[in-house]
C-alpha positions in Angstrom: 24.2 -7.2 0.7 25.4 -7.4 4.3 24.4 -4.2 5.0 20.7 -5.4 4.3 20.6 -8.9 6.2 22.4 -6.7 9.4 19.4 -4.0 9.3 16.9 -6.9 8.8 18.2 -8.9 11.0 18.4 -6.1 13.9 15.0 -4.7 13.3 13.6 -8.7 13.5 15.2 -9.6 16.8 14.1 -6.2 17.8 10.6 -6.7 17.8 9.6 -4.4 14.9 6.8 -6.7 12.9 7.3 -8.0 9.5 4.2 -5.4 8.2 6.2 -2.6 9.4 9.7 -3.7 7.8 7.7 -3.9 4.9 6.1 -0.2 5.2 9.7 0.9 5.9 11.7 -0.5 3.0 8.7 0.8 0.5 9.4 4.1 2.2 12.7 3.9 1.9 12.3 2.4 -1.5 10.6 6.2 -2.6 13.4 8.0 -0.8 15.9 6.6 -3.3 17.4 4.4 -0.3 20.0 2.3 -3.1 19.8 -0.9 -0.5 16.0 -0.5 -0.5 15.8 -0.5 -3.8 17.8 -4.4 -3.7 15.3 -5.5 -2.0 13.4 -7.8 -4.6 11.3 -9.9 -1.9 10.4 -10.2 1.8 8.8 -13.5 2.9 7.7 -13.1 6.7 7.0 -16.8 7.1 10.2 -18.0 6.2 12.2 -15.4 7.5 13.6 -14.7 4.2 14.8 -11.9 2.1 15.6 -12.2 -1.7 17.9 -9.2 -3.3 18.5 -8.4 -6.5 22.5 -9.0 -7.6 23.6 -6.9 -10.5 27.4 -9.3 -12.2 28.5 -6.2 -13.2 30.4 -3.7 -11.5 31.1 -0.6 -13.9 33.2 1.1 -10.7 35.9 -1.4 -10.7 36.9 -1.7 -14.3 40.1 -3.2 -12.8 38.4 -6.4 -11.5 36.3 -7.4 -14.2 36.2 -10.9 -15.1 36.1 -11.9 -18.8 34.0 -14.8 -19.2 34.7 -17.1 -22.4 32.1 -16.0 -25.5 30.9 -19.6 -25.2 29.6 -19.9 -21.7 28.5 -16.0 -21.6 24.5 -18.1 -21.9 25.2 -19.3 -18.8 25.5 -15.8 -17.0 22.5 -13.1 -16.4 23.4 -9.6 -15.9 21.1 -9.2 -13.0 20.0 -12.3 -10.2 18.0 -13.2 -7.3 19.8 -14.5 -4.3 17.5 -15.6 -1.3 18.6 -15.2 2.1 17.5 -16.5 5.6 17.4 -14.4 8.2 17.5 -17.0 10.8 21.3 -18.3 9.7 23.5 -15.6 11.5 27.4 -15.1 9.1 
């Protein structure tokens, strides 16, 4: 997810326009780009970006939380985190 706000946020204070970010990551998107494809949402007048978060991650069996049968409701398999562009990490 990094990787996406950096390459936002570089091509933003770069001057590139918000309509050709958004030509780009659709291009990318049909190139099988795997951070393109995150991309859920690109609002230009708020400077935003929402991705799409998947909980699991089947590469690292190790790490894998077990959640208690009872709360697993409270959980989706795949979210949308909204991001500003504007706050820098």
């Amino acid at each position: 997810m990094q990787a996406i706000i950096d390459i936002l946020s570089v091509m933003v204070s770069s001057g590139i326009s918000w309509s050709d970010i958004n030509r780009m990551v659709k291009e990318e998107r049909k190139s099988g780009n795997p951070l393109a494809n995150l991309i859920y949402q690109m609002d230009f007048n708020k400077n935003m970006v929402s991705v799409i978060l998947d909980a699991v991650d089947e590469e690292e069996d190790d790490h894998i939380i077990q959640v208690d049968d009872k709360f697993i409701s409270n959980f989706d398999p795949v979210m949308k985190v909204d991001i500003d562009l504007s706050i820098s990490a």
